[in-house]
Backbone as CSV, one residue per row, in Angstrom:
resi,resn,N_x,N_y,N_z,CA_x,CA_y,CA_z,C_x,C_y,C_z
1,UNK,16.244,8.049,-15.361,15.602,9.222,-14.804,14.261,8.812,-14.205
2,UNK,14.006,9.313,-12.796,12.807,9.306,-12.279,11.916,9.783,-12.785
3,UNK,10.280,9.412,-12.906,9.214,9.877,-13.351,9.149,11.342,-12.092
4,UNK,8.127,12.596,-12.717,7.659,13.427,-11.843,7.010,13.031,-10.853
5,UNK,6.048,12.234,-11.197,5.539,11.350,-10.186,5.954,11.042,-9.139
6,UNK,6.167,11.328,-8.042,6.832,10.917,-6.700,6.189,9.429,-6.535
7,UNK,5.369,8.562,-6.995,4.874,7.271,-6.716,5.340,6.288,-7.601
8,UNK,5.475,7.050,-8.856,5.321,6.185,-9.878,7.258,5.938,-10.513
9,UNK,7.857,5.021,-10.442,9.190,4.560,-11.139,8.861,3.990,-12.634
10,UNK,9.637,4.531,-13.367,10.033,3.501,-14.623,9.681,2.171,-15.214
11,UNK,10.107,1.650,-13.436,10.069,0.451,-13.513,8.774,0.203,-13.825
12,UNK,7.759,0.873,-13.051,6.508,0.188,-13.557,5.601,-0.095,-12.061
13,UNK,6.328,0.597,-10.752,5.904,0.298,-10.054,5.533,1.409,-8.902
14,UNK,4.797,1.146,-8.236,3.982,2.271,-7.633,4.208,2.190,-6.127
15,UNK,4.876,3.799,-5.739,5.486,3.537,-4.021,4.548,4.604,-3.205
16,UNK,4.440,4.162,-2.396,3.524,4.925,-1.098,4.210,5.209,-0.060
17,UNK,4.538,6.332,0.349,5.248,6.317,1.863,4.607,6.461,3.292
18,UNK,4.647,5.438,3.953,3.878,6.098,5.203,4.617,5.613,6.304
19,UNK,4.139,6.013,7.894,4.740,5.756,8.736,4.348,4.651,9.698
20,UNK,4.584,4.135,10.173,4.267,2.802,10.877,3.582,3.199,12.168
21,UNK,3.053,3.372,12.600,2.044,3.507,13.582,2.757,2.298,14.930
22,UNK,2.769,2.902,15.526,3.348,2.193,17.577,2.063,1.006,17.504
23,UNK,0.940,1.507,17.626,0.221,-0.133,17.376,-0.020,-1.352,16.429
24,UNK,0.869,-1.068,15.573,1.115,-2.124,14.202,2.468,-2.643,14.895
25,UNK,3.304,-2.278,15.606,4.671,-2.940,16.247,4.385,-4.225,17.396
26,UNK,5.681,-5.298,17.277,5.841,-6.052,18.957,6.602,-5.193,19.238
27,UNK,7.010,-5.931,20.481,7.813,-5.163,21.130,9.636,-5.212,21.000
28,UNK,9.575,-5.330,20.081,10.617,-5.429,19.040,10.737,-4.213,17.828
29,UNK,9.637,-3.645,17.984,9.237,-2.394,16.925,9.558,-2.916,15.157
30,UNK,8.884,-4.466,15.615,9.106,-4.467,14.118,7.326,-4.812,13.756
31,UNK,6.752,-4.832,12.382,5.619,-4.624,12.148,5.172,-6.140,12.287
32,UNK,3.544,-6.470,12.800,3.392,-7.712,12.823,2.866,-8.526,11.143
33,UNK,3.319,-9.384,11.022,2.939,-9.947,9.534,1.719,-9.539,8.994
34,UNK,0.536,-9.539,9.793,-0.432,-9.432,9.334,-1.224,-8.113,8.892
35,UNK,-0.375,-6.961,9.581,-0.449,-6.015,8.936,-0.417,-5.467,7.647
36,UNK,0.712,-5.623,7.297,1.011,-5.485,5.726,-0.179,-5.693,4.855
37,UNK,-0.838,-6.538,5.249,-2.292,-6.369,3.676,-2.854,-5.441,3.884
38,UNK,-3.116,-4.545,5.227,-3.926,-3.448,5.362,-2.825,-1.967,5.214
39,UNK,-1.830,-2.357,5.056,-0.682,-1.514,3.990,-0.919,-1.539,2.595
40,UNK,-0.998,-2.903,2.027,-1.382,-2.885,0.417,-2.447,-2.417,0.668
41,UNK,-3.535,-2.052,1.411,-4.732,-1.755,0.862,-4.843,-0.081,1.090
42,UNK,-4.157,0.691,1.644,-3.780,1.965,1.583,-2.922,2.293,0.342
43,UNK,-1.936,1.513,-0.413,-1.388,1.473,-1.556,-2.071,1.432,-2.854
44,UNK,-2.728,0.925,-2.318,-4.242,0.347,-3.351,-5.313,1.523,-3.599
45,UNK,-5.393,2.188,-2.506,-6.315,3.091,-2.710,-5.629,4.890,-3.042
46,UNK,-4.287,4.692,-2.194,-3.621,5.915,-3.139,-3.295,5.814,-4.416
47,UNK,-3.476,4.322,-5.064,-3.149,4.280,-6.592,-4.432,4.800,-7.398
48,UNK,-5.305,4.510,-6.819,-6.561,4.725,-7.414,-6.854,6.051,-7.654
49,UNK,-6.281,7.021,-6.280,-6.458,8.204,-6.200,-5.548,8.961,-7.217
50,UNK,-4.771,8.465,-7.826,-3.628,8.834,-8.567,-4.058,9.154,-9.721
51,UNK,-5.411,8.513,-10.175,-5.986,8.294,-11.416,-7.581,8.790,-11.252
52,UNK,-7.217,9.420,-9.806,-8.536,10.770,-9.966,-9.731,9.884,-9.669
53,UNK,-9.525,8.620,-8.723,-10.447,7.594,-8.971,-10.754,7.522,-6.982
54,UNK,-11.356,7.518,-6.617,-11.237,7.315,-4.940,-12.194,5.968,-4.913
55,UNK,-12.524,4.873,-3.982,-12.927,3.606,-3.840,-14.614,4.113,-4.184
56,UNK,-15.055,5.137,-3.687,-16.421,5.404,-3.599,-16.891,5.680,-5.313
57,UNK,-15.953,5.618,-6.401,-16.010,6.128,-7.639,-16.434,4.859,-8.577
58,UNK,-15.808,3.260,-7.734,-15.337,2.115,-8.675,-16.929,1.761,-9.053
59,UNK,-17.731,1.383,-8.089,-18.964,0.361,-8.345,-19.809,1.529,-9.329
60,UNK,-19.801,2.702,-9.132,-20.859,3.247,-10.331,-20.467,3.413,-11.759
61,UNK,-18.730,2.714,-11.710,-18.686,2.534,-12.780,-18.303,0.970,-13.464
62,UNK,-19.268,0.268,-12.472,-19.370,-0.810,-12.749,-18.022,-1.508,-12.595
63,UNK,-17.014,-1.340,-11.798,-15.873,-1.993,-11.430,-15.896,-2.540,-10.010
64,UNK,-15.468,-3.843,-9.943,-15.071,-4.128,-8.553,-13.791,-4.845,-8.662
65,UNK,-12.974,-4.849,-7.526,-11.326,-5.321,-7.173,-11.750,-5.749,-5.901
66,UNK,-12.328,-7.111,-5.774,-12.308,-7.335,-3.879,-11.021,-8.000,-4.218
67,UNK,-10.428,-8.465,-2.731,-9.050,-8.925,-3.040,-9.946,-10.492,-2.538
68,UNK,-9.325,-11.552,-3.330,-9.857,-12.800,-3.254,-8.997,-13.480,-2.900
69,UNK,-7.570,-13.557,-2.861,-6.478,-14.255,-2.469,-4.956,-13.193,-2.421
70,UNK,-4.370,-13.432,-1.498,-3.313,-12.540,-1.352,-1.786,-13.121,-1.116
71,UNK,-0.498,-13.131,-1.464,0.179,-13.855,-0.897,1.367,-13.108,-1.027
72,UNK,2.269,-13.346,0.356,3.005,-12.219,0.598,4.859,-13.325,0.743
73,UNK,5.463,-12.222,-0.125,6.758,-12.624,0.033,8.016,-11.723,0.937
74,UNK,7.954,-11.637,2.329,8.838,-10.876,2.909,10.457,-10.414,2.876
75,UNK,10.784,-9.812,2.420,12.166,-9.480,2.312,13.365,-8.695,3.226
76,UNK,12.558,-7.496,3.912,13.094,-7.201,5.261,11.773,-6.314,5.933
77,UNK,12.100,-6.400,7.336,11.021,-5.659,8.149,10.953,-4.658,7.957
78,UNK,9.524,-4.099,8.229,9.121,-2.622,8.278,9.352,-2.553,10.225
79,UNK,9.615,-1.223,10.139,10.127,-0.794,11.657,9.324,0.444,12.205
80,UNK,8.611,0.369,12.914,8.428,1.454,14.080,9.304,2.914,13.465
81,UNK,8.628,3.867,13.086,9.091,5.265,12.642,10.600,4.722,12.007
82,UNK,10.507,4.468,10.895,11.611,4.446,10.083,10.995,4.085,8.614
């Protein structure tokens, strides 16, 4: 059974839905690689928001998350409105 949570699975893992924007595409309408971290970082910040927390909330409470290394394992493309 799914959590109420529309983000949150069982599994343990946290989904965001959004739409791909015409200037994140080639002309192939598939997304360019380098996009995707500025995807995790919209993922990143609706998780935060999830927990009543928005980015402007972290440093006064003495938290920081810069991302220091990132590494990405691709499995299939993200597409132009799909």
């Amino acid at each position: 059974m799914e959590s109420e949570d529309p983000g949150h699975s069982r599994s343990g893992f946290f989904r965001v839905t959004l739409r791909v924007p015409l200037k994140d595409v080639d002309p192939f309408q598939v997304v360019w690689y380098g996009n995707y971290l500025a995807y995790f970082d919209v993922a990143r910040t609706a998780l935060l928001r999830r927990y009543g927390l928005g980015p402007s909330d972290m440093a006064p409470l003495g938290f920081y998350a810069p991302v220091v290394a990132a590494e990405v394992q691709y499995h299939a493309p993200a597409r132009y409105e799909r």
